[in-house]
Backbone as CSV, one residue per row, in Angstrom:
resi,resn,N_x,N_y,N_z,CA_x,CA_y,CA_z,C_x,C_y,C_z
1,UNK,6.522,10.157,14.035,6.392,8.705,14.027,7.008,8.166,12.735
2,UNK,7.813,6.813,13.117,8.369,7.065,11.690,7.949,5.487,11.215
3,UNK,7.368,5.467,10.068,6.955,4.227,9.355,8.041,3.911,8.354
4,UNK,8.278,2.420,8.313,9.488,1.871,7.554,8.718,1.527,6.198
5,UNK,9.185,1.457,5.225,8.395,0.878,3.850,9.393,0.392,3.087
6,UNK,8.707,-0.667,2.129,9.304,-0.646,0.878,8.870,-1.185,-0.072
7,UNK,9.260,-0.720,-1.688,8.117,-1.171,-2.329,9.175,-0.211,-3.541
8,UNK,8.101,-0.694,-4.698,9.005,-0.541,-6.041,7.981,1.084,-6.691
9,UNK,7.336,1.453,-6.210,6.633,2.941,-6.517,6.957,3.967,-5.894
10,UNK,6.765,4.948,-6.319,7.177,6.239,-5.714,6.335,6.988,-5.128
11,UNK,6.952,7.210,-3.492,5.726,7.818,-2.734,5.628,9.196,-2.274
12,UNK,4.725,9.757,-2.719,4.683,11.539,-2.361,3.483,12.054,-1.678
13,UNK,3.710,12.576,-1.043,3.080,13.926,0.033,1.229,14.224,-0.664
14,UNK,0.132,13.757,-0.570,-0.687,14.296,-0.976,-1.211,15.500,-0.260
15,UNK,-0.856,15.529,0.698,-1.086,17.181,1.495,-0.139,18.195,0.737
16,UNK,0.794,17.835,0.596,2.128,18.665,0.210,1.548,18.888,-1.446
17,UNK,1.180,17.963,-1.934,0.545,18.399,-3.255,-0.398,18.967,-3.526
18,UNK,-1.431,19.037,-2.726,-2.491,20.154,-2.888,-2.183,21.221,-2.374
19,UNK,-1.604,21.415,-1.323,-0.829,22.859,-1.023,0.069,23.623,-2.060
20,UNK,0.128,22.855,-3.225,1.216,23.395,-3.960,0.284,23.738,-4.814
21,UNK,-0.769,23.127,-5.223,-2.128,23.838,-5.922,-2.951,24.745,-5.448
22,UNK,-2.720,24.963,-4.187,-3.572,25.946,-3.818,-4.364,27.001,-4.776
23,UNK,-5.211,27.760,-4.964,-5.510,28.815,-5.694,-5.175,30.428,-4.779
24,UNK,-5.391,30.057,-3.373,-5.416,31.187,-2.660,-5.429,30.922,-1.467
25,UNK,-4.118,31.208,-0.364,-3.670,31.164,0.976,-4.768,31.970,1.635
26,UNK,-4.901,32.811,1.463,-5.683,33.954,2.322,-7.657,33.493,2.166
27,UNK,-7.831,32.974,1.268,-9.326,32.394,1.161,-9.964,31.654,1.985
28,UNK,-10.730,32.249,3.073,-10.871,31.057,4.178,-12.163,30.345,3.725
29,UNK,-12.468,30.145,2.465,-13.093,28.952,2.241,-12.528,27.739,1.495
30,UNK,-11.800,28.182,1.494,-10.561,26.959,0.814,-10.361,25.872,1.450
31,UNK,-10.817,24.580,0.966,-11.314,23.388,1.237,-10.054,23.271,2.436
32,UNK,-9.309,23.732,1.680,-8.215,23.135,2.383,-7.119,23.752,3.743
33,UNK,-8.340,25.048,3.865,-7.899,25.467,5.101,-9.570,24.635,6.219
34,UNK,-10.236,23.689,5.464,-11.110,23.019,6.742,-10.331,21.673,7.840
35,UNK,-9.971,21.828,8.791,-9.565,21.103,9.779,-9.767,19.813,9.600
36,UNK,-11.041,19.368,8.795,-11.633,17.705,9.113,-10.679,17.487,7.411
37,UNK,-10.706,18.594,6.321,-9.710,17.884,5.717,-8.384,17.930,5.827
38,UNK,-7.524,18.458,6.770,-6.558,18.488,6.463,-6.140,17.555,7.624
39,UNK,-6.876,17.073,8.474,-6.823,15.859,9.007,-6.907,14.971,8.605
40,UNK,-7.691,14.958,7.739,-7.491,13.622,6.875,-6.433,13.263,5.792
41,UNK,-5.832,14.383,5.558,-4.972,14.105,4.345,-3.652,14.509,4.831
42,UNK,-2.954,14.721,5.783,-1.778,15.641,6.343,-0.958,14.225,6.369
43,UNK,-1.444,12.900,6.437,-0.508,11.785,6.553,-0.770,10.789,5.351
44,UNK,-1.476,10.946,4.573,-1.800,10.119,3.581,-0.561,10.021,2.118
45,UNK,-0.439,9.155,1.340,0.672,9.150,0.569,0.142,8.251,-0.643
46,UNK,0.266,9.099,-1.421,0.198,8.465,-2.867,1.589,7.687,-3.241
47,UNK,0.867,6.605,-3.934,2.294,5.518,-4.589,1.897,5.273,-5.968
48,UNK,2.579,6.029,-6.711,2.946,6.379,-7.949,3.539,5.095,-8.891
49,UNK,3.074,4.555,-9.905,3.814,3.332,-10.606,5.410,3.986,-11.592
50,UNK,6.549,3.669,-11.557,7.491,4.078,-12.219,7.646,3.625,-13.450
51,UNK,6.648,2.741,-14.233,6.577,2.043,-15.596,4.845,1.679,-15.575
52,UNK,4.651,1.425,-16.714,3.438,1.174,-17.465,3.624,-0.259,-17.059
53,UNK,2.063,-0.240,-16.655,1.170,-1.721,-17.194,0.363,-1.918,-17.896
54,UNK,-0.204,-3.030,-18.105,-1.203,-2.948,-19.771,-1.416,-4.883,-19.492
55,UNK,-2.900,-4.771,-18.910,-3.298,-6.104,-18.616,-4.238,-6.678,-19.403
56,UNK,-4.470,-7.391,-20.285,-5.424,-8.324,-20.898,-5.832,-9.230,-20.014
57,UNK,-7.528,-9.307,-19.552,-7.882,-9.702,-18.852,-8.940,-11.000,-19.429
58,UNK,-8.981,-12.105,-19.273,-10.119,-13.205,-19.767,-10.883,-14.123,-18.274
59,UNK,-11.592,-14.560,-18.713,-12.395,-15.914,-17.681,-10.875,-16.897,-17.459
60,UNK,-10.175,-17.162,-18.345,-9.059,-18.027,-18.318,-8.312,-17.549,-17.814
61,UNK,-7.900,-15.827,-17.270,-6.982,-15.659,-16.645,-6.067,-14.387,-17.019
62,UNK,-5.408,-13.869,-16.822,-4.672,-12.564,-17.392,-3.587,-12.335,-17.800
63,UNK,-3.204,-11.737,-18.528,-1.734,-11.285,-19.008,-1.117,-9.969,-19.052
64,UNK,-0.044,-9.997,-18.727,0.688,-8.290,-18.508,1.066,-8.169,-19.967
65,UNK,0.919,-7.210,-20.557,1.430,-6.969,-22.693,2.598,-6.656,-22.598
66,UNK,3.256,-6.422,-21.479,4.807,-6.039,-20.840,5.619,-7.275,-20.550
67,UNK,4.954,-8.156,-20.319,5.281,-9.374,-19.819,5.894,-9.245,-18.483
68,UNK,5.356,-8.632,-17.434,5.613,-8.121,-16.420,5.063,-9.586,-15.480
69,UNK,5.182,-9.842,-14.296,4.730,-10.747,-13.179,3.544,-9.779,-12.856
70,UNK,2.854,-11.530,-12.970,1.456,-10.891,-12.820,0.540,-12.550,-12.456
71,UNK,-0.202,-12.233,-11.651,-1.533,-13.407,-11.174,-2.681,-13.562,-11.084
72,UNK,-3.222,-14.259,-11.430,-4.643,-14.229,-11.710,-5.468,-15.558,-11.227
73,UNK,-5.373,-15.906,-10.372,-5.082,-17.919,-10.005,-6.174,-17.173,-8.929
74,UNK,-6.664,-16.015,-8.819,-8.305,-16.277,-7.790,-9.313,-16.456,-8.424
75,UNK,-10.712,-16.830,-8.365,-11.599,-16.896,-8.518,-12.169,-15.470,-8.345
76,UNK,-12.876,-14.881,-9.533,-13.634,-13.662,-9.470,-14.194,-13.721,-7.831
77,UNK,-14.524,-12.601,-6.993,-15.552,-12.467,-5.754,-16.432,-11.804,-5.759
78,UNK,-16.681,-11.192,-7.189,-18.086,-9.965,-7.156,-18.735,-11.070,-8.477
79,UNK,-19.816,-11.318,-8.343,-20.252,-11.250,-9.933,-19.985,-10.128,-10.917
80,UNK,-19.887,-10.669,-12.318,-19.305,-9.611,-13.595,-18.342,-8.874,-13.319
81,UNK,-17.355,-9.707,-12.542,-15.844,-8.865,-12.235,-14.809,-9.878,-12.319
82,UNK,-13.633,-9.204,-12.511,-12.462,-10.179,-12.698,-11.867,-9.590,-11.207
83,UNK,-10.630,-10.264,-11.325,-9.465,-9.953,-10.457,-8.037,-10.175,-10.495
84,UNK,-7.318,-9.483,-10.898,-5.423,-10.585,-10.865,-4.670,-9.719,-9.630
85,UNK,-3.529,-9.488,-9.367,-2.534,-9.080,-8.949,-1.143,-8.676,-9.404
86,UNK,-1.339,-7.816,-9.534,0.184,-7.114,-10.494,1.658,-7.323,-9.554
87,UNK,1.883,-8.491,-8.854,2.532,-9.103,-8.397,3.556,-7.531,-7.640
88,UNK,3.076,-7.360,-7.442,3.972,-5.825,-7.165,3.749,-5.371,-5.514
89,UNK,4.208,-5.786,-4.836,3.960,-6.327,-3.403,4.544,-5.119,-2.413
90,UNK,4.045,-3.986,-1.552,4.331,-3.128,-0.860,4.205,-3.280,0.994
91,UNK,5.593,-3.119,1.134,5.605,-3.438,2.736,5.500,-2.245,3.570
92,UNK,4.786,-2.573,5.157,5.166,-1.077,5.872,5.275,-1.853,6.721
93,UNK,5.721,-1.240,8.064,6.060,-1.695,9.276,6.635,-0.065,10.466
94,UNK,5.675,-0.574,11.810,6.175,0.640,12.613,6.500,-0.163,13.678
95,UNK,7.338,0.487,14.502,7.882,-0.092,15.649,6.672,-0.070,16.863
96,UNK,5.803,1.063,16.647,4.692,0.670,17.868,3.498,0.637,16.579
97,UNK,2.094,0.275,17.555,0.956,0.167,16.551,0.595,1.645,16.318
98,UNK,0.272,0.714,14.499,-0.005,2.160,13.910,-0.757,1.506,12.799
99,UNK,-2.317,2.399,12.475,-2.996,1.417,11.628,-2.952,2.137,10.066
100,UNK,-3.457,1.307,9.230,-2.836,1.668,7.925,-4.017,1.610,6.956
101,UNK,-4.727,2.618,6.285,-5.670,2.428,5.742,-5.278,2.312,3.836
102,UNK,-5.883,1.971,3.177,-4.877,1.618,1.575,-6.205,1.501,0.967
103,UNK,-6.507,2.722,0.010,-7.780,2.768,-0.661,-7.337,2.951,-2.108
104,UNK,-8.339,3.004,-3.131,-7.950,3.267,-4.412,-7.755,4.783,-4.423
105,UNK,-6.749,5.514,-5.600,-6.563,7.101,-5.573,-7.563,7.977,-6.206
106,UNK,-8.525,7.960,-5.439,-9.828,8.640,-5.923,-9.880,10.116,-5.574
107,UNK,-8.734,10.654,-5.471,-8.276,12.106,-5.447,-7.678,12.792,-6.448
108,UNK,-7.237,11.330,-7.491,-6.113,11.742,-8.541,-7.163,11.341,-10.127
109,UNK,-6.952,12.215,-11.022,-7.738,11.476,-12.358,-7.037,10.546,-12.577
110,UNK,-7.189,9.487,-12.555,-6.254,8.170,-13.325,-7.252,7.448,-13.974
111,UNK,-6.589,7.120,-15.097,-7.390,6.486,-15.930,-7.861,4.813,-15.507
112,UNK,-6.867,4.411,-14.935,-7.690,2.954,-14.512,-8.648,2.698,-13.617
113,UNK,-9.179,3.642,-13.135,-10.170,3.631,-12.513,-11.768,3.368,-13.076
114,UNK,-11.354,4.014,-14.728,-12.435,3.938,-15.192,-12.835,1.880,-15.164
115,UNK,-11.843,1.268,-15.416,-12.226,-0.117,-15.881,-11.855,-1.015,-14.521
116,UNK,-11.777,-0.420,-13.072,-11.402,-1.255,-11.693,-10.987,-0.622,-11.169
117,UNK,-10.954,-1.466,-9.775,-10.330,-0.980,-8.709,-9.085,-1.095,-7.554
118,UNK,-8.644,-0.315,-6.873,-7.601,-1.319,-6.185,-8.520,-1.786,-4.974
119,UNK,-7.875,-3.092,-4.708,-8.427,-3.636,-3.485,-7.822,-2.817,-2.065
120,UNK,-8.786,-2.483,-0.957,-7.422,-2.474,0.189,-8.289,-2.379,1.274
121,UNK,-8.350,-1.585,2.578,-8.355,-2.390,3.755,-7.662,-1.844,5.011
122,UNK,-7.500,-1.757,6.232,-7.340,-1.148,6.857,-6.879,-2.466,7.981
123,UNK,-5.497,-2.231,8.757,-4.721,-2.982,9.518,-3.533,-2.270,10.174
124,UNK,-3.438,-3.026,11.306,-1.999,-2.123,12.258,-0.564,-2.380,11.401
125,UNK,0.505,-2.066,10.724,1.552,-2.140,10.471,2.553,-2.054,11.510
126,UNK,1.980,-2.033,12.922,2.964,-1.961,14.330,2.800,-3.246,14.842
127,UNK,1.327,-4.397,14.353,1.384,-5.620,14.945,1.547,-6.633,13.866
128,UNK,1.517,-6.680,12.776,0.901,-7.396,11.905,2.577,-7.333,10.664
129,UNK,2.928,-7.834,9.746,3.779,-7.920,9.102,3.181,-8.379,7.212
130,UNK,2.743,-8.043,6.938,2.241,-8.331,5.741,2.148,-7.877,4.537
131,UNK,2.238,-8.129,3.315,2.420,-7.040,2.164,1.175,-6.366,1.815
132,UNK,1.263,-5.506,1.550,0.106,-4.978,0.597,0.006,-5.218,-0.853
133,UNK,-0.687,-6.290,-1.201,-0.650,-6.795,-2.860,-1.368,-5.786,-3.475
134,UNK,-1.103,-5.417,-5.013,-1.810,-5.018,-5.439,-2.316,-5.730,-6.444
135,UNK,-3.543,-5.665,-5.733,-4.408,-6.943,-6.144,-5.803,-5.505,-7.159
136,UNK,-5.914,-5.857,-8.097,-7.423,-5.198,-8.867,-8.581,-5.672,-9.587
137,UNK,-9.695,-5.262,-9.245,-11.093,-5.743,-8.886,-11.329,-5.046,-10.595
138,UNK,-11.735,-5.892,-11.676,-12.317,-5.175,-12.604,-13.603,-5.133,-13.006
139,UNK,-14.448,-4.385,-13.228,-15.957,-3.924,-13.555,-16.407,-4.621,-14.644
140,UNK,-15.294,-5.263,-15.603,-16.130,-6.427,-16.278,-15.263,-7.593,-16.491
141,UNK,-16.006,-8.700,-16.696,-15.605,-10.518,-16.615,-13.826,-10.231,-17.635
142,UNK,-14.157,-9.296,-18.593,-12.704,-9.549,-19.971,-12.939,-8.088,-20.530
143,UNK,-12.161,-7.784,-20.946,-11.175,-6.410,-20.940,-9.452,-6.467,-20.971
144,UNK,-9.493,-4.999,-21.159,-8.337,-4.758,-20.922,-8.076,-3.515,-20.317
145,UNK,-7.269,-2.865,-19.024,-6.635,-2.190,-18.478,-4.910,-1.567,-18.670
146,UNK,-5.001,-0.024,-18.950,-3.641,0.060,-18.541,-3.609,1.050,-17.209
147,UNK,-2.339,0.733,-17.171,-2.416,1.664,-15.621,-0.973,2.145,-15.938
148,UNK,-1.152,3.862,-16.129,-0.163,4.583,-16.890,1.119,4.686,-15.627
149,UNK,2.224,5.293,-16.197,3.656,5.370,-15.464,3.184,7.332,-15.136
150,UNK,3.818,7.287,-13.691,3.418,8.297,-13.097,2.226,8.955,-12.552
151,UNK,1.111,7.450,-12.589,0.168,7.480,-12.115,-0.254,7.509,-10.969
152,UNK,-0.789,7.218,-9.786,-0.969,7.143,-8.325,-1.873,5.280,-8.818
153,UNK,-1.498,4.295,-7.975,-1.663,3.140,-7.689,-3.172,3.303,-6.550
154,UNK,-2.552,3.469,-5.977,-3.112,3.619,-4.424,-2.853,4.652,-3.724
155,UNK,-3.145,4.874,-2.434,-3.068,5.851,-0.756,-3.030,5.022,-0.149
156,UNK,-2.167,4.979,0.819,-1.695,5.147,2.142,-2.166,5.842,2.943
157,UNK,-3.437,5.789,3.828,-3.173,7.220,4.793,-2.846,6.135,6.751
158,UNK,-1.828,6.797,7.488,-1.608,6.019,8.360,-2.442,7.091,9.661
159,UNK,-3.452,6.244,10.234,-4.052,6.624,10.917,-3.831,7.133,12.677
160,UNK,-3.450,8.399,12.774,-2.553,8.980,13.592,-2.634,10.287,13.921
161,UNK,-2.868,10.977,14.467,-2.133,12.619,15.015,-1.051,12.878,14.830
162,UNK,-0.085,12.024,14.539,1.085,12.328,14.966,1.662,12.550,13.479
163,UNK,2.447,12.993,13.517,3.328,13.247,12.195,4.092,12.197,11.584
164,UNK,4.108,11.632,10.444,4.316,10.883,9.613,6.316,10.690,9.070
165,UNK,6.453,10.387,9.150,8.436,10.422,8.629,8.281,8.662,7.688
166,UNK,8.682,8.709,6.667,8.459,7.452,5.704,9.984,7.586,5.894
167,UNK,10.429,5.968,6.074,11.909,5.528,6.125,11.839,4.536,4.997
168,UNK,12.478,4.634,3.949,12.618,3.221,3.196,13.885,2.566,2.946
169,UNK,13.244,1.033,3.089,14.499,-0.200,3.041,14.235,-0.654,1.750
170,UNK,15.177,-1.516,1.846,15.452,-2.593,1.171,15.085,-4.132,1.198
171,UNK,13.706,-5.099,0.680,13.431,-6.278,0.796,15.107,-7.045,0.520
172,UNK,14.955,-7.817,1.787,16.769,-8.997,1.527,15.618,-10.542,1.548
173,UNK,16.517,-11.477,1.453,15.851,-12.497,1.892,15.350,-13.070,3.136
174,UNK,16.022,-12.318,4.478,15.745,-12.478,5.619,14.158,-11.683,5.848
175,UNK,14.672,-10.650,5.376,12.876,-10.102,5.881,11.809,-10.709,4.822
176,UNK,12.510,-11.060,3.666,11.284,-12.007,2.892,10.816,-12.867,3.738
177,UNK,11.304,-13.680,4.006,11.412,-15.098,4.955,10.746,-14.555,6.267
178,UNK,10.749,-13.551,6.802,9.864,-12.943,8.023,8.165,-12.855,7.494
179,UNK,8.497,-12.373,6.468,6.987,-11.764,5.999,6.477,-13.066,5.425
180,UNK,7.045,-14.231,5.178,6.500,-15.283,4.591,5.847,-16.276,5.553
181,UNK,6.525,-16.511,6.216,6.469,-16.991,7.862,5.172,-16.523,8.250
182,UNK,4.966,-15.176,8.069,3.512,-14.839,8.838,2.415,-15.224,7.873
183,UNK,3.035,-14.720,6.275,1.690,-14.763,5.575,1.764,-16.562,5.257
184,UNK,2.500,-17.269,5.751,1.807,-18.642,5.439,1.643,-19.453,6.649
185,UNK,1.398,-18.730,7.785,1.054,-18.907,9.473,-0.015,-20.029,9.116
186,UNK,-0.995,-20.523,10.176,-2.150,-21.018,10.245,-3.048,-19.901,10.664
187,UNK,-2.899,-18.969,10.897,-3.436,-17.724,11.023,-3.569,-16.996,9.829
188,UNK,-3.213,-16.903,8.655,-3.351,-16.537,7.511,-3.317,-17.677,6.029
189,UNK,-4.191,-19.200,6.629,-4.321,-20.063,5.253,-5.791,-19.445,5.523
190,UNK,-5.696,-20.417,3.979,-7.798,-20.077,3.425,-8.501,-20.254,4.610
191,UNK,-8.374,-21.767,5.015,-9.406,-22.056,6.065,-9.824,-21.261,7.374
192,UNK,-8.648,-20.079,7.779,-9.190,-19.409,8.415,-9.461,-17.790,8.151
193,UNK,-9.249,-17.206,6.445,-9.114,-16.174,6.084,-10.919,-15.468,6.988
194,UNK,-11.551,-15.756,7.871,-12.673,-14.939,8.213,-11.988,-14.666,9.781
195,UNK,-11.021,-14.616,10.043,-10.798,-14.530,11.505,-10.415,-13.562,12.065
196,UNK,-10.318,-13.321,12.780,-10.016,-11.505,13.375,-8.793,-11.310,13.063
197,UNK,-8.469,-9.803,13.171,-7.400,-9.285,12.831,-6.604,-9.657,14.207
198,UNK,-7.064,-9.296,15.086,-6.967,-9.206,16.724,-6.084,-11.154,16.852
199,UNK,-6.247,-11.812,16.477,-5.695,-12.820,16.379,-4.158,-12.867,15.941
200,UNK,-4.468,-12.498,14.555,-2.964,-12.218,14.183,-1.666,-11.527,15.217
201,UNK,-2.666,-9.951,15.363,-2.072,-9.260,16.357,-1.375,-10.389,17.134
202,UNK,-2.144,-10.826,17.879,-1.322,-11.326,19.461,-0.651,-12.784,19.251
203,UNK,-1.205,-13.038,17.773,0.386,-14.258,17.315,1.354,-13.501,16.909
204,UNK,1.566,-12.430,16.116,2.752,-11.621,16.014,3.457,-11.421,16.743
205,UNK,2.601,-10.760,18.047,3.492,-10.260,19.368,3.985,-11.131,20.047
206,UNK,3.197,-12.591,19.976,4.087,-13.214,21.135,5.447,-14.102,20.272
207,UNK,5.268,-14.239,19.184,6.606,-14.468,17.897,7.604,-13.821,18.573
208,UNK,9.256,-14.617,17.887,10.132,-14.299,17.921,10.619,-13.320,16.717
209,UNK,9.403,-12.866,16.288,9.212,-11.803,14.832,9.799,-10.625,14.607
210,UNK,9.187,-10.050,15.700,9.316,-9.072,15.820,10.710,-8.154,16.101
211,UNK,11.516,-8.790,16.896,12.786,-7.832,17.110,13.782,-8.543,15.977
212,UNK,13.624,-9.972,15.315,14.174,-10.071,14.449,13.885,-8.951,13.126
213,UNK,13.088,-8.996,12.874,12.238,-7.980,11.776,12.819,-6.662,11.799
214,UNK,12.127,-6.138,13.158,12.989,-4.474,13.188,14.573,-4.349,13.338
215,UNK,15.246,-5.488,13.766,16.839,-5.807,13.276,16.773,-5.645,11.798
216,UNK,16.230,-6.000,11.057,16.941,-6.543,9.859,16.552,-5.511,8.982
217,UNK,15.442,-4.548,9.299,14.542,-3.419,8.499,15.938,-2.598,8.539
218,UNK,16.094,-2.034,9.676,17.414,-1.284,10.244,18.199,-1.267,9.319
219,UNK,18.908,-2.458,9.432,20.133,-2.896,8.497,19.829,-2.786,7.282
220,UNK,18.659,-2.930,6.433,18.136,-2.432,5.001,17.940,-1.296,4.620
221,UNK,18.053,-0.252,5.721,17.432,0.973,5.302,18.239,1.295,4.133
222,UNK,17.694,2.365,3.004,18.520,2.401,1.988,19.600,3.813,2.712
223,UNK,20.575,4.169,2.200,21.567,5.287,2.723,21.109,6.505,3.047
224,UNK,19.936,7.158,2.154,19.576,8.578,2.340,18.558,8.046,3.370
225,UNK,17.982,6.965,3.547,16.667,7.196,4.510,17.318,6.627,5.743
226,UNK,19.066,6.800,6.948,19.024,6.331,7.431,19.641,7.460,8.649
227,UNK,19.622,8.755,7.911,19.757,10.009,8.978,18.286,10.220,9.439
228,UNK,18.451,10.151,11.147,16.953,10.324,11.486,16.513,11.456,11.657
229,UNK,17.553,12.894,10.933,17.281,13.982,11.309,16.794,14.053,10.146
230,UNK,16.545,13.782,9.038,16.553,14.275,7.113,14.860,13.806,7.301
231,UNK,14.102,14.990,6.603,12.758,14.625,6.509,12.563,14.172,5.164
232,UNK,11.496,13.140,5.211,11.479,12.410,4.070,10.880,13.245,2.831
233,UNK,10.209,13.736,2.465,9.321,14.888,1.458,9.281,16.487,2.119
C-alpha cells in the first residue's frame, strides 16, 4: 500500500530499527519475536527533526531562539499548560482509505518529552486531506523547550495489514491550495470543530478534490520516490 507524504523531517523504519538492535535472533522471548508487537510496529515511522529547536514559552505567547516560524495564537486547553505550533506542517495522503494514527515518540529517549507533548490523533489519510501540525502541549504555563536535531518528533503508525511503501512529494502551490480549501471548509471552522470525522469524509468524497489532488501529488513526487518498484527504507 503505498502512502504519499511530505514534510520537512526525516522518516525511518521503527521496526527496521529495533531489528537492528536486536540482542538475539534465536531468543524466543524476545519482545520482538511477540506477534501483537510486531503488529503493531511493522508500519509505524518515526519523523526525525533535521535542525534544532529551542522554544521560550510565556502566558504572552512563544518564541523560537532560532527564529524559526512558530505560533502560539491558541489559548492553553489543559489547565497549567501552554501550547504553540512549530509551524512545521506534515502531509499524508492514500489513494484508498487508510487510517493514520500520530502519537508522541514514546519509544525513543528524547529529551522533550520531559517538558511536553506532541499533540495527535487518529484519521483516514484516504478520505480526509489535512496537515498534521505539530502542535505541543507543555506541562507548565512558561518554560523553555528544546527539541534536539536527529531526534524523533512524532510516529506515524498507518493502521493496516498490509505493507507500508512511503512515496514522497513535493508541497507546490496547487496542492497547498487543495489542502487549504479543505482545512478552511465550513466543515473544519471553530464553530463546528466537535463534528464527526465521518462528515468530513463524505464532503471530501463528494469534492472535486480528490482526483485533482492525486493528479498533482503524482506530478510532485520527488525523482527517487517515483519508481514504483524501489522500496522506500
Amino acid at each position: 500500500m503505498i502512502v504519499y507524504y511530505a514534510t520537512n523531517a526525516q522518516a525511518s523504519s521503527i521496526w527496521k530499527e529495533l531489528q537492528s538492535k536486536r540482542t538475539s535472533n534465536s531468543n524466543p522471548m524476545n519482545f520482538l519475536g511477540c506477534p501483537a508487537v510486531r503488529d503493531g510496529w511493522h508500519n509505524t515511522y518515526a519523523f526525525t527533526l533535521k535542525e534544532k529547536r529551542q522554544v521560550l514559552y510565556k502566558r504572552s505567547g512563544a518564541i523560537d531562539l532560532q527564529q524559526k516560524p512558530i505560533s502560539s495564537e491558541r489559548e492553553p486547553h489543559l489547565e497549567q499548560t501552554n501550547i504553540f505550533n512549530l509551524q512545521m506542517p506534515h502531509y499524508f495522503f492514500s489513494e484508498v482509505p487508510l487510517k493514520i494514527k500520530v502519537t508522541a515518540p514514546h519509544f525513543h529517549k528524547v529529551s522533550y518529552l520531559e517538558h511536553g507533548t506532541f499533540i495527535g490523533g487518529v484519521f483516514d489519510i484516504g478520505q480526509w486531506f489535512r496537515p498534521v501540525e505539530s502542535e505541543i502541549i507543555t506541562w507548565a504555563e512558561e518554560g523553555e523547550i528544546t527539541f534536539k536535531k536527529d531526534e524523533p518528533l512524532f510516529y506515524s503508525q498507518f493502521l493496516t495489514d498490509l505493507p507500508v511503501r512511503l512515496k514522497r512529494f513535493t508541497m507546490n502551490p496547487m496542492i497547498e491550495h487543495l489542502a487549504n480549501g479543505l482545512i478552511n471548509s465550513p466543515l473544519q471552522n471553530k464553530e463546528n470543530l466537535q463534528g464527526s470525522l465521518q462528515s468530513r469524509y463524505d464532503a471530501f468524497n463528494k469534492s472535486d478534490f480528490r482526483l485533482g489532488l492525486i493528479n498533482e501529488i503524482k506530478e510532485a513526487l520527488v525523482p527517487e520516490e517515483a519508481n514504483p518498484d524501489k522500496e522506500f527504507i
